[in-house]
C-alpha positions in Angstrom: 16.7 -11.5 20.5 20.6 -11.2 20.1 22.2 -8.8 18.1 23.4 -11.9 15.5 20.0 -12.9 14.9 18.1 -9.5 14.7 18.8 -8.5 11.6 17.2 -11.9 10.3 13.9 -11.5 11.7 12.6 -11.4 8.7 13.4 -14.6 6.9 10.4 -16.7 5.6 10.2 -19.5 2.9 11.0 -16.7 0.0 13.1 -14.4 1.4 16.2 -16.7 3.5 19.5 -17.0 3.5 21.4 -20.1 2.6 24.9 -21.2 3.5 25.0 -17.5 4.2 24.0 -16.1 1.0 20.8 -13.9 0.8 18.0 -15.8 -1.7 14.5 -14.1 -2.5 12.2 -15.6 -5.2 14.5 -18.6 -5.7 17.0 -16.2 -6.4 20.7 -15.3 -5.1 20.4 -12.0 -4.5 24.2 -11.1 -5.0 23.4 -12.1 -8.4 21.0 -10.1 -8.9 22.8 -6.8 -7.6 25.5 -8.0 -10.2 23.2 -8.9 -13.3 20.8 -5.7 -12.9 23.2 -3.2 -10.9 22.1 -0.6 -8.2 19.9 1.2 -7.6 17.3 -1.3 -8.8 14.0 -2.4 -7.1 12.8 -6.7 -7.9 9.7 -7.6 -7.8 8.8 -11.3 -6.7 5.8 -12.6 -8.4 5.4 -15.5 -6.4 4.9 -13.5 -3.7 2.4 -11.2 -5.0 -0.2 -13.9 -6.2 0.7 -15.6 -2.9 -0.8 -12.5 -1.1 -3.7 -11.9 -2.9 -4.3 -16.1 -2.0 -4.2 -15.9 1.5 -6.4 -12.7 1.6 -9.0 -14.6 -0.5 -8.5 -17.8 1.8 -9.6 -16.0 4.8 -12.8 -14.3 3.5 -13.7 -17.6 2.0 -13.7 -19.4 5.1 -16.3 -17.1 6.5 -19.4 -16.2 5.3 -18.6 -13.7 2.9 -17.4 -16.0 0.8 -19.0 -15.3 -2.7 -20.1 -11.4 -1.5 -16.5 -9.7 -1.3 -14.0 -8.3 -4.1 -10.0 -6.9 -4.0 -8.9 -3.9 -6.1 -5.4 -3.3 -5.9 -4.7 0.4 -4.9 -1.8 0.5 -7.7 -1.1 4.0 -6.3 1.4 1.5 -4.0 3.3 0.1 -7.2 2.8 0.8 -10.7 5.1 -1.3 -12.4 3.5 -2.1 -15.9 4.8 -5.8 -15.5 3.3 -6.0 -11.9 0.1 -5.0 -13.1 0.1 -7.1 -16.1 0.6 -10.2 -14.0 -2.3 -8.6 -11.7 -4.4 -8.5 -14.2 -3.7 -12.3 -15.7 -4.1 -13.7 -12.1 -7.9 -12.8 -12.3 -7.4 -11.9 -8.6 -8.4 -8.5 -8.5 -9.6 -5.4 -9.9 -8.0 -2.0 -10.0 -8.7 0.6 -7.2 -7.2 4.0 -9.2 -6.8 7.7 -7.8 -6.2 9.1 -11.2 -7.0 9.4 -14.7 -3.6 8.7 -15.7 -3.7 5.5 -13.5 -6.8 4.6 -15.3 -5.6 4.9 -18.8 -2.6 3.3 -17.3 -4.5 0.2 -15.8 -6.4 0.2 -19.1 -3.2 -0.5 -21.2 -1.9 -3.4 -19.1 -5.0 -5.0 -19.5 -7.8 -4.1 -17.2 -11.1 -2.9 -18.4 -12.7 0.0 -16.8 -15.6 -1.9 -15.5 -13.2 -3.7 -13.4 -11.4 -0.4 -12.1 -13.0 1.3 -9.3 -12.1 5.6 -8.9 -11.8 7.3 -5.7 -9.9 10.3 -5.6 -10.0 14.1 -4.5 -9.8 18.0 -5.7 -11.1 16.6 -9.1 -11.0 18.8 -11.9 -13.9 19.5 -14.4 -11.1 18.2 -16.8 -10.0 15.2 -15.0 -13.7 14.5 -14.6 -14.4 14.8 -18.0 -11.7 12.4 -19.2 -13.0 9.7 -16.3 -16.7 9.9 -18.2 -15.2 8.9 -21.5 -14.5 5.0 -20.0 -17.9 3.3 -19.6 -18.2 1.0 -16.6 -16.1 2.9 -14.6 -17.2 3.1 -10.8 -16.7 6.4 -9.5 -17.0 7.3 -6.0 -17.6 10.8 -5.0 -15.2 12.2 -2.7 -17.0 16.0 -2.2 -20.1 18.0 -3.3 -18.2 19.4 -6.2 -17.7 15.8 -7.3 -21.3 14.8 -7.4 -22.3 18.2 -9.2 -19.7 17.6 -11.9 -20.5 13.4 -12.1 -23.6 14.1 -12.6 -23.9 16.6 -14.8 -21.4 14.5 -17.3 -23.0 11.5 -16.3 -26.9 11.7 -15.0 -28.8 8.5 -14.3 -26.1 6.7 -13.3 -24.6 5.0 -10.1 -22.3 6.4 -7.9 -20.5 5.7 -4.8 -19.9 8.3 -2.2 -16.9 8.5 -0.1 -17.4 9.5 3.5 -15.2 10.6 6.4 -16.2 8.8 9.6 -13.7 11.5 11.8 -11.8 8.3 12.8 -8.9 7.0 11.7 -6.3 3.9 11.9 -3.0 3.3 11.4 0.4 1.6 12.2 0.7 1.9 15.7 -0.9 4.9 15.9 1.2 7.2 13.6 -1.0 9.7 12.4 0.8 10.3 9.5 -0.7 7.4 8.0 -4.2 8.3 9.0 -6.4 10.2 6.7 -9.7 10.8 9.2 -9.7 11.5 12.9 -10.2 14.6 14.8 -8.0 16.8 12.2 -10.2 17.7 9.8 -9.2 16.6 6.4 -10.0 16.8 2.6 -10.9 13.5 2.0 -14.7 12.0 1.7 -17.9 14.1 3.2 -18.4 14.3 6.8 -22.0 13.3 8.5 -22.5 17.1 8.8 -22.7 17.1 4.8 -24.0 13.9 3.7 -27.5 14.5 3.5 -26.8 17.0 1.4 -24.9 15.5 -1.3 -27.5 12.5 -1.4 -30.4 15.4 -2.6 -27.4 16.5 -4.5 -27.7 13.1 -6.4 -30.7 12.8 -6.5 -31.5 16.3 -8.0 -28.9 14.7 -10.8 -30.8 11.0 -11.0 -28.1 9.7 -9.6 -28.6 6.5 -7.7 -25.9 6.2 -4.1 -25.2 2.4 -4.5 -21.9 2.4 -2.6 -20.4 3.8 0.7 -16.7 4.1 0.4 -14.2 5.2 3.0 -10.6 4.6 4.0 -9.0 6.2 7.0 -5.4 4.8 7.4 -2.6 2.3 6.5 -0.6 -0.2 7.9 -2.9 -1.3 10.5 -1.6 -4.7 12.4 -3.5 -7.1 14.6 -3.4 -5.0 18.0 -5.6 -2.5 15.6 -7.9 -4.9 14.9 -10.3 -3.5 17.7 -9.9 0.0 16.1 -11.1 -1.2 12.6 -13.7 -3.1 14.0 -15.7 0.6 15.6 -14.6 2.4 12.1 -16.7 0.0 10.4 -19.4 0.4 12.6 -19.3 3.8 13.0 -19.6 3.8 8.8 -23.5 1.8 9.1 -24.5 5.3 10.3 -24.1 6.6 6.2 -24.8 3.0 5.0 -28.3 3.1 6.7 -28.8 7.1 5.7 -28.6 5.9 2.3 -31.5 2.9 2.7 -30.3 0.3 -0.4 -26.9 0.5 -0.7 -25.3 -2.5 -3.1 -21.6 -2.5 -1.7 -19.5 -0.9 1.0 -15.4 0.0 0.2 -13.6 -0.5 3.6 -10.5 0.8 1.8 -7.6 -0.5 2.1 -4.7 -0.4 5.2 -3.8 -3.9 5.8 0.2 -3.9 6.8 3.1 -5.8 7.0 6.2 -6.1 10.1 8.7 -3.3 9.1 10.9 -4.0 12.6 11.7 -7.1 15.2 8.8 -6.5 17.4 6.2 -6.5 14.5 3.7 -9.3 14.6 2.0 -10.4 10.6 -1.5 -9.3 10.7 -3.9 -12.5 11.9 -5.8 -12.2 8.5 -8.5 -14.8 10.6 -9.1 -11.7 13.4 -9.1 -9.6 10.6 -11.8 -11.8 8.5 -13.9 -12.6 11.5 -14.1 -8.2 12.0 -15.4 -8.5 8.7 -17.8 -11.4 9.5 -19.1 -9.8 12.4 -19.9 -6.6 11.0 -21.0 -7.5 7.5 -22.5 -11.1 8.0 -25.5 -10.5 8.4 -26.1 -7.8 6.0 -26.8 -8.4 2.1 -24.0 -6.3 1.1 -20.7 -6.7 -1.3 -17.9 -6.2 0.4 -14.9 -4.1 -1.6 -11.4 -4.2 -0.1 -8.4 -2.0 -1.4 -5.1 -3.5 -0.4 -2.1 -2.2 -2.1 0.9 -2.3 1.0 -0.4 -6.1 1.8 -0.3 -7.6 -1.6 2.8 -5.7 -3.0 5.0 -4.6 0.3 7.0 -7.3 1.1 7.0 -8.8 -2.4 9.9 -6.6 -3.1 13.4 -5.5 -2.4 15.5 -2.5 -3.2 19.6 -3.2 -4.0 21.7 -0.8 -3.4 25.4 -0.2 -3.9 27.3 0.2 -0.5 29.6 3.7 -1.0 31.5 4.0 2.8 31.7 3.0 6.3 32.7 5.5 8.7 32.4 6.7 12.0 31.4 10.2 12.8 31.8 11.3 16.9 29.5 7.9 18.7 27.6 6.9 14.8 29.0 4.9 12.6 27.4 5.5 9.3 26.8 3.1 6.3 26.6 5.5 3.0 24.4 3.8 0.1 23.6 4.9 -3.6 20.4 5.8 -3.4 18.1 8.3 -1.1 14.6 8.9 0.3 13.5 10.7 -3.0 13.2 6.3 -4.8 11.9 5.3 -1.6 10.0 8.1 0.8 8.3 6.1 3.1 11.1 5.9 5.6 11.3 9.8 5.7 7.8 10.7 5.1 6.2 8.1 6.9 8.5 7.3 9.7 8.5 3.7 8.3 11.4 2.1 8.2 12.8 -0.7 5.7 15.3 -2.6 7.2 18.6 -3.2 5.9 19.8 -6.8 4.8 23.1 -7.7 4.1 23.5 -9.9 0.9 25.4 -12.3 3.2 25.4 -13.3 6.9 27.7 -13.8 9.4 27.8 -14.9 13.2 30.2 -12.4 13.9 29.3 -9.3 16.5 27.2 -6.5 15.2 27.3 -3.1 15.3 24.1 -0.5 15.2 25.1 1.5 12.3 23.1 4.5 10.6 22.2 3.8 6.7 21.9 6.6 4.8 21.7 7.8 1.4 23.1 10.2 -1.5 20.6 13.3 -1.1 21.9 16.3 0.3 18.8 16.4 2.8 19.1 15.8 6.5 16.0 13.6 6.2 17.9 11.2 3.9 18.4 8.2 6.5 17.3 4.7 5.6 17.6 3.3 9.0 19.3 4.5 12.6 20.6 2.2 14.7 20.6 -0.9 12.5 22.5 -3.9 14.2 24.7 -5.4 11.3 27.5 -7.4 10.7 31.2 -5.8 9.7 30.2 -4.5 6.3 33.9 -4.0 5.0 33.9 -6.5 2.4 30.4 -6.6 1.4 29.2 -4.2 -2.1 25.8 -4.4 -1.1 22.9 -4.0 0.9 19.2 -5.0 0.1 16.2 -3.4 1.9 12.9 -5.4 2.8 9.5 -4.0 1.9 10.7 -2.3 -0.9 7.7 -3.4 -2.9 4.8 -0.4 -2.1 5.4 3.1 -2.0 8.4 3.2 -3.2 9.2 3.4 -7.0 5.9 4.4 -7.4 6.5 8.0 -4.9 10.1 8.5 -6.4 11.2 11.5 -7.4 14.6 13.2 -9.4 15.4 15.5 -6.5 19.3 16.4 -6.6 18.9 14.7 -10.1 19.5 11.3 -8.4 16.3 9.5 -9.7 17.6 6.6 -11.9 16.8 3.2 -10.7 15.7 0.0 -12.2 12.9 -2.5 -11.6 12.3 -6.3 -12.2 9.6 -8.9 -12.1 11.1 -11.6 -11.0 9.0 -15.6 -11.8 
């Protein structure tokens, strides 16, 4: 791949340029940098409900079809706009991680029996505020949680989260994992879990569900990886005896660079074909990256170009604290100028406005001569962005959009 044509790796049937100018959603995006301003993050909905299609399309050409549900993880994106167009596509159900994203997905139009709760280090207060919404699911992330569940709510179902001491991720990067050999806070471990099932039981609680997620951003060549986490999981499915549903979580990611492949969503349905199909059980999947990621873009004002020693730097209005994954992740979103060129590009550092040494959008992008452009957009804006930001160096303002 040249050095022209890198920076346009990217391009699909939403998201092209044309005649040189950048469009996404159907629209010019130097329009948009003009109309809304910068910062400002816009949201295609197109795009969204596309996702959420071809998810659905590939569990319904297996035998799952009928026995398998999506909750949005809106801990990726909670635009009240987004999630009211969620909620009208009848396409999914809410996957929340707090009771402020609860009575959040409850005002844009969800009802609780269609949000399922998985979160950890509960409070007795939090917990007590989750038992007020009937229909809720909650799954259990600890010991503590089942004592408190069901003492406020005895009789009941619950699910239990579990740590399998394996984890997945983007190529490995394991700080998107949340199980593996580092012991960490989230779900009970084998060691535990016959425990917290006479901990139900002591409660009449009835263990319905097995939930665990272990990772994000997971592409095709993890597909093996995914596949022996699942199996690995029967081991608390079949502790359990009659368990209604299983919660695989969510992790399913997108390219962020050239050399990215799309996830095969048919490998990744036949995984679930293979290890679910012959089992009588409802399938829950959590994808929040997948169905939001690269449905969005952030625009941001260009402030200088200069060279310092062997980098040239590119200075934008905006830092890691409306967009952290780049920094805290190691993720990168790459930078899109608002028009092309065929002229020779150079790898240039992006970076933002935060007086922090972490605050780099991208090193060594290859891009065009940016001397008489205003803006840059960056790709796969959409999910864990907005939603992480932050007012550090009082530099928090930005804008978002849905765009139809």
């Amino acid at each position: 791949m040249n050095q022209q044509s890198y920076y346009r790796w990217w391009q699909r049937a939403d998201l092209y340029y044309q005649r040189e100018h950048l469009f996404f959603a159907g629209h010019p995006v130097q329009g948009l940098a003009d109309q809304f301003g910068t910062p400002s993050f816009v949201y295609s909905a197109a795009r969204i409900k596309e996702n959420l299609n071809r998810l659905h399309a590939a569990l319904n050409a297996t035998h799952l079809a009928g026995r398998y549900s999506f909750h949005y993880a809106m801990k990726a994106n909670r635009f009240a706009p987004l999630l009211t167009f969620l909620k009208q596509t009848g396409l999914c159900g809410i996957d929340a991680c707090s009771p402020g994203e609860v009575e959040h997905a409850v005002s844009c139009g969800f009802n609780p029996a269609e949000i399922s709760f998985t979160a950890s280090s509960l409070s007795t207060q939090d917990l007590a505020l989750l038992a007020r919404y009937d229909g809720i699911f909650m799954d259990c992330d600890s010991l503590h949680a089942i004592h408190c569940w069901g003492q406020l709510k005895p009789q009941t179902k619950i699910g239990i989260r579990v740590n399998p001491a394996m984890g997945i991720g983007r190529a490995a990067n394991d700080k998107l994992q949340y199980a593996g050999e580092v012991t960490t806070k989230f779900g009970i471990y084998q060691e535990q879990f016959d425990e917290a099932l006479e901990i139900a039981k002591s409660y009449g609680l009835t263990v319905s569900k097995i939930h665990f997620h272990t990772g994000c951003g997971y592409l095709t060549p993890q597909l093996e990886q995914l596949e022996r986490l699942i199996a690995h999981c029967f081991w608390f499915v079949d502790r359990v005896g009659q368990v209604e549903r299983v919660n695989i979580g969510g992790g399913l990611g997108v390219p962020h660079v050239a050399t990215d492949q799309p996830l095969s969503l048919d490998q990744w349905a036949a995984v679930l074909q293979r290890q679910f199909g012959a089992r009588s059980i409802q399938v829950e999947i959590e994808p929040g990256d997948y169905i939001v990621k690269d449905a969005g873009l952030l625009l941001l004002g260009k402030t200088f170009v200069e060279q310092k020693r062997n980098t040239v730097f590119v200075g934008v209005d905006a830092g890691f604290n409306i967009g952290p994954e780049p920094a805290y992740y190691d993720l990168p979103f790459q930078p899109v100028p608002l028009r092309c060129s065929d002229a020779p590009c150079t790898a240039v550092s992006v970076v933002g406005n935060i007086n922090e040494a972490l605050d780099v959008w991208y090193e060594q992008a290859w891009l065009p001569d940016l001397a008489e452009h205003r803006h840059l957009a960056l790709i796969n804006a959409g999910a864990y962005s907005s939603a992480m930001a932050s007012n550090h160096c009082m530099r928090g303002q930005f804008k978002e959009f849905l765009l139809f």
